[in-house]
C-alpha positions as CSV (number, residue, x, y, z in Angstrom):
1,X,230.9,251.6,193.2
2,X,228.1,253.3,191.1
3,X,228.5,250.6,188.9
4,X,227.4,248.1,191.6
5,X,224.6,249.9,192.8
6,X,223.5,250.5,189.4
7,X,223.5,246.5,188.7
8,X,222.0,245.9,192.2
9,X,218.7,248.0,192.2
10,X,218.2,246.5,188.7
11,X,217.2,243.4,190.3
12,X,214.0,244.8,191.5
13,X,212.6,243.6,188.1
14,X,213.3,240.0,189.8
15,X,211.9,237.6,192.5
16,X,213.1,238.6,196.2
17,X,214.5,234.7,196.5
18,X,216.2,235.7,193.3
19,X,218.1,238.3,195.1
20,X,219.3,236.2,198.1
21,X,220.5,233.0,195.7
22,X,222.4,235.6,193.3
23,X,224.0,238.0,196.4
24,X,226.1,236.4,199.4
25,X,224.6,238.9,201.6
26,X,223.4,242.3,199.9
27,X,221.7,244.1,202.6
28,X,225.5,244.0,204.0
29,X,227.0,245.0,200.0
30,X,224.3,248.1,200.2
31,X,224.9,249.2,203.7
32,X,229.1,249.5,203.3
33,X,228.5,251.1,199.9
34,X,226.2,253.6,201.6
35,X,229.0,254.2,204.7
36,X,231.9,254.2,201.3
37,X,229.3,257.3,199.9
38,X,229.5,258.8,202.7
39,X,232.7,258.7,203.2
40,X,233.3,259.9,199.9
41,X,231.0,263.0,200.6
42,X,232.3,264.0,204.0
43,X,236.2,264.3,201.5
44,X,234.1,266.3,198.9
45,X,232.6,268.6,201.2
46,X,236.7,269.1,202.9
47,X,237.4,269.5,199.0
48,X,234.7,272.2,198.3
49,X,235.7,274.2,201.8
50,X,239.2,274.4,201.0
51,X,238.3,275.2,196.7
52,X,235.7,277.8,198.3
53,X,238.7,279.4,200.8
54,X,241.1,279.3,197.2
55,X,238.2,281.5,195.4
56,X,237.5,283.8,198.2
57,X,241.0,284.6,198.6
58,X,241.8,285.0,194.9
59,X,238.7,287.3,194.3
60,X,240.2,289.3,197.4
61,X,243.3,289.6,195.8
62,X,241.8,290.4,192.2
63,X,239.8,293.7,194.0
64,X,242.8,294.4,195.7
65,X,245.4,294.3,192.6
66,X,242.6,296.4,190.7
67,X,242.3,299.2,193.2
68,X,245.9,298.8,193.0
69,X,246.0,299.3,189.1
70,X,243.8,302.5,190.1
71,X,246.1,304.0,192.5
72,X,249.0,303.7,190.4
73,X,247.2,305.1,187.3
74,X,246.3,308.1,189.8
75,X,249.8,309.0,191.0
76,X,251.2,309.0,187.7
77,X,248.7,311.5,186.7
78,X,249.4,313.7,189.4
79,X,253.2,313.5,189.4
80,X,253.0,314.6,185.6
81,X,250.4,317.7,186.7
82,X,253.0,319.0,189.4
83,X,255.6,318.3,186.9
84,X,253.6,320.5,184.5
85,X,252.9,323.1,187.1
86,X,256.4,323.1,187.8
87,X,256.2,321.7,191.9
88,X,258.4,318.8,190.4
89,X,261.6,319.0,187.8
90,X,260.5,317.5,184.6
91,X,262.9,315.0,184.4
92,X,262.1,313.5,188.0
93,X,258.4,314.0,186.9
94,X,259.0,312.1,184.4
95,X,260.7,309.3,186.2
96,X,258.3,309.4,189.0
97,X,255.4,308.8,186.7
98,X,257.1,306.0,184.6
99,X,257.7,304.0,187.4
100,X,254.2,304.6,188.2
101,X,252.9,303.2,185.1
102,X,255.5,299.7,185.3
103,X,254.0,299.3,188.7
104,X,250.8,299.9,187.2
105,X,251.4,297.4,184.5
106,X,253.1,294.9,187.0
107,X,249.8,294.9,189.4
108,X,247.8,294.7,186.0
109,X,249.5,291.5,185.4
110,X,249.1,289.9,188.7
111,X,245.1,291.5,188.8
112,X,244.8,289.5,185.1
113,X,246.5,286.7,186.6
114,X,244.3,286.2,190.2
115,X,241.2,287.0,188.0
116,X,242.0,283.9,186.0
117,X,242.7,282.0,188.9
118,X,239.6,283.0,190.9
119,X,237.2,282.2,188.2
120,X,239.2,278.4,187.8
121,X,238.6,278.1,191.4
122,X,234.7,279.2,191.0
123,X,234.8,276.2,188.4
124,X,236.2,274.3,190.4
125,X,233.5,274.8,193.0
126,X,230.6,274.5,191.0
127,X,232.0,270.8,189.7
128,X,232.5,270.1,193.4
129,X,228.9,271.5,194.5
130,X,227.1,269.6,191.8
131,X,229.0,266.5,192.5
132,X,228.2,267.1,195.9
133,X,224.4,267.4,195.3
134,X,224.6,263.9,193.2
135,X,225.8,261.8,196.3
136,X,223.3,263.2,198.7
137,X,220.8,262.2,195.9
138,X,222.3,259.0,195.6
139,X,222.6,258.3,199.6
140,X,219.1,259.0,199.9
141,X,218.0,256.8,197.0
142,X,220.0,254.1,198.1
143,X,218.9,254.4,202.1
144,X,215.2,253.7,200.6
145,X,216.2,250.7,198.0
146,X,217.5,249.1,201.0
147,X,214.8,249.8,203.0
148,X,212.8,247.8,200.5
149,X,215.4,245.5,200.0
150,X,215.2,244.8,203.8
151,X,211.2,244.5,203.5
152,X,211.6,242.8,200.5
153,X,214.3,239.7,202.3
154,X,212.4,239.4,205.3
155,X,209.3,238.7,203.1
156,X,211.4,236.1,201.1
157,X,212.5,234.5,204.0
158,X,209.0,234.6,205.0
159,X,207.5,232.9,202.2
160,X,211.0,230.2,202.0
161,X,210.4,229.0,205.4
162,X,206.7,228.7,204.7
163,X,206.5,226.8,201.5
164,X,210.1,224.6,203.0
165,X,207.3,223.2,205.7
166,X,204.6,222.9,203.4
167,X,207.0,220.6,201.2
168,X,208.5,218.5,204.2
169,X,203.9,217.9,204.5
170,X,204.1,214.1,203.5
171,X,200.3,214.5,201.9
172,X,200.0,210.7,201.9
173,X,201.3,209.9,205.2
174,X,198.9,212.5,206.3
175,X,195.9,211.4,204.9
176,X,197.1,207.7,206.2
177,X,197.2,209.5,209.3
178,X,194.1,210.6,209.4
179,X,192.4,207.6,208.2
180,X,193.9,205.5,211.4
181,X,192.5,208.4,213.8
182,X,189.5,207.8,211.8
183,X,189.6,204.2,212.9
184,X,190.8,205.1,215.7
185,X,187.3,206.9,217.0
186,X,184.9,204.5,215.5
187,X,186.4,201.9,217.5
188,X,186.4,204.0,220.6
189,X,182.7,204.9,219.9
190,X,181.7,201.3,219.2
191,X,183.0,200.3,222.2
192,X,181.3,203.0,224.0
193,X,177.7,201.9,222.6
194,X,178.8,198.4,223.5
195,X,179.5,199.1,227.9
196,X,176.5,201.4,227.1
197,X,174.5,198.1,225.9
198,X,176.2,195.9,229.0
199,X,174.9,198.3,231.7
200,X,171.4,198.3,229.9
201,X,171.5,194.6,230.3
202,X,172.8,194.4,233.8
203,X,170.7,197.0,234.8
204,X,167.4,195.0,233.6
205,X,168.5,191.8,235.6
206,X,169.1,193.6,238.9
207,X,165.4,195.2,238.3
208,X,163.9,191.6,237.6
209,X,165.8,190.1,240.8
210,X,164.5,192.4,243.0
211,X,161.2,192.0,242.0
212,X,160.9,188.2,242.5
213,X,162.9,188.8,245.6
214,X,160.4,191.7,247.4
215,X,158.5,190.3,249.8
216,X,156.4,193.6,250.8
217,X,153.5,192.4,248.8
218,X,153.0,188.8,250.6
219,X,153.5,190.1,253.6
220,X,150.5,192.6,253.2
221,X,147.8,189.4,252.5
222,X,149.1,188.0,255.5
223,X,148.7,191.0,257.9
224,X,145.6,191.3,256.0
225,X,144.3,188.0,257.1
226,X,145.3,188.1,260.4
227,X,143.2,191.5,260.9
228,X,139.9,190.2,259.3
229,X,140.1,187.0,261.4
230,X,140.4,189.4,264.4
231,X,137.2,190.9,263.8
232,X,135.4,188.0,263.1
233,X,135.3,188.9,259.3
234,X,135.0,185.8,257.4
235,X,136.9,185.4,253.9
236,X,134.1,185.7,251.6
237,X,136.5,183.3,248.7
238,X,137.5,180.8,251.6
239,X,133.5,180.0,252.9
């Protein structure tokens, strides 16, 4: 598993679309060997509880066989002063404080022995802790490659999709295209300027009709006549 991650955020040397034609689907690879980490930390922190309970208890047990070792170093000492002051025969003194010293020797044993063990288990703790420490560092570096890996895809697919329509962009056919609509609008705008030049035309007949056709200005020399012939005013041209 390190091994993968370690190949796969080597490939931010590469192109993003590099990363997509080389992977099936890595954003998927990264995100279940981010859930496998932590999986694997939630066992090593169970592992480091249950180590930690293992050197607790054995430390406890060291301290107690050594107070232990203590006590029975004690009693043999007094046995063999109240055997000396005569409060004890000195044969049973004697006894008394021998087995006091191979119960002392015994506990000496087992103190040598849970010492050992306890500083095994404090070993065994550190390795755990340290290991520990190196998969939250590694969760958290991997969470932000595939941040960027994310960013990184979604700008590939970006740019894919972008230059995929600029190549399915037929430049000729476009520029024919163009060149019709080109056509296309100086015809319309000849035709234009062509009913423009019809309604000039018609417009200039209907103004020419009407003037030969008004009548308002003979009909004002007749009335004009008639009123100078009722005053006895004689046409000055006609005399």
């Amino acid at each position: 598993m390190v091994n993968f991650f370690k190949r796969l955020f080597k490939v931010g040397e590469a192109q993003a679309n590099s990363v997509i034609d080389n992977m099936e689907d890595p954003i998927k690879m990264t995100e279940q060997g981010i859930r496998d980490m932590k999986s694997d930390l939630g066992k090593s922190l169970e592992a480091l509880a249950q180590v930690k309970a293992l050197a607790i208890r054995s430390k406890n047990d060291a301290e107690n066989f050594a107070t232990k070792v203590e006590d029975y170093q004690q009693k043999a000492m007094l046995i063999l002063k109240k055997s000396q002051r005569g409060e004890l025969a000195a044969a049973e003194g004697d006894r008394l404080a021998k087995e006091a010293l191979i119960k002392k020797e015994e506990t000496q044993q087992h103190l040598t022995r849970t010492k050992a063990e306890a500083e095994k288990f404090q070993d065994n703790v550190n390795q755990l802790d340290k290991k520990i420490q190196e998969i939250k560092k590694n969760i958290s570096t991997w969470e932000n490659e595939l941040k960027t890996l994310k960013a990184r895809v979604k700008v590939s697919n970006a740019t894919k999709n972008l230059n995929k329509q600029m190549a399915q962009i037929d430049s000729s056919s476009t520029t024919s295209m163009l060149e019709r609509m080109k056509d296309k609008v100086q015809q319309e705008e000849a035709l234009a300027e062509a009913y423009g030049d019809i309604a000039d035309t018609s417009k200039s007949i209907d103004e020419e009709l009407e003037k030969a056709a008004n009548s308002s200005e003979v009909s004002a020399e007749d009335d004009l006549a008639k009123l100078k012939e009722q005053l006895g005013l004689s046409d000055t041209k006609n005399s």
